[in-house]
N, C-alpha and C positions, 0 to 999 in steps of 0.2 A: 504494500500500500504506500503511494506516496501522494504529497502533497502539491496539488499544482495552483500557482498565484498567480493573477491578470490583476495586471496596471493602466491606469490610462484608460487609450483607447482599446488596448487589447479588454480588457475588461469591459470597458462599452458594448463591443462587439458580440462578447460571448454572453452579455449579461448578466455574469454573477463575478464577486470577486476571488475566489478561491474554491476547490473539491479535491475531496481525495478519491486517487481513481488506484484500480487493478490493473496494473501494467506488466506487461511482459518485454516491455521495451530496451535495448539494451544500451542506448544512445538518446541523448535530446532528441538528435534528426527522427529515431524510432517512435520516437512518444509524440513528436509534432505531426508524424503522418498518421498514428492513430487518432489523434483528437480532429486532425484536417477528413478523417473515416466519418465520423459520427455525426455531424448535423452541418449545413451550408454556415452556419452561426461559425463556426471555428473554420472550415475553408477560407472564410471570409477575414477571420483573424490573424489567419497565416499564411496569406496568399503572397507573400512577399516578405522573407525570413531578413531580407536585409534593412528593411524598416526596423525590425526589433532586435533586441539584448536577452540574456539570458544568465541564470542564476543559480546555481546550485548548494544547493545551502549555506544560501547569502554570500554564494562568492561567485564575481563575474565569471562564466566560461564561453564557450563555444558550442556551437549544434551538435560538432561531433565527439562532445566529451562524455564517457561512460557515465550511465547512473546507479552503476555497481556500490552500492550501500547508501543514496544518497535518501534523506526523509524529504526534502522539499525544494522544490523548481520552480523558478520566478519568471514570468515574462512580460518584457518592461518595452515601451521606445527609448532609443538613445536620448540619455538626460544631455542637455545644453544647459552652459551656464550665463551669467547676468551681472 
């Protein structure tokens, strides 16, 4: 079971802010094409992986990093500063 987090618009999009899901996923990329699986809501979310950032228990990574022991995956737009 892990926990997956939507920020921003990715959260608009999907309309809820966080769920824990049943994943067999072995990779972000893994987990981001099952969720892009399950409703146009999340295709819609993640139809362009380089609009968004990612997080593995609170720490920046990449699509293709394992989620071999991880409890929770953030998905964020690039923050800009001010």
């Amino acid at each position: 079971m892990i926990e997956v987090l939507y920020f921003a618009w990715v959260r608009e999009r999907i309309g809820i802010p966080r769920e824990r899901i049943e994943t067999g996923a072995k990779t972000v990329a893994d987990l981001v094409e099952e969720l892009q699986r399950r409703e146009d809501r999340y295709a819609a979310a993640f139809e362009d992986l380089r609009a968004l950032r990612v997080a593995i228990d609170q720490e920046l990574t990449d699509f293709s990093a394992s989620l071999e022991g991880a409890r929770e995956v953030a998905f964020f737009p690039p923050m800009t500063g001010g």
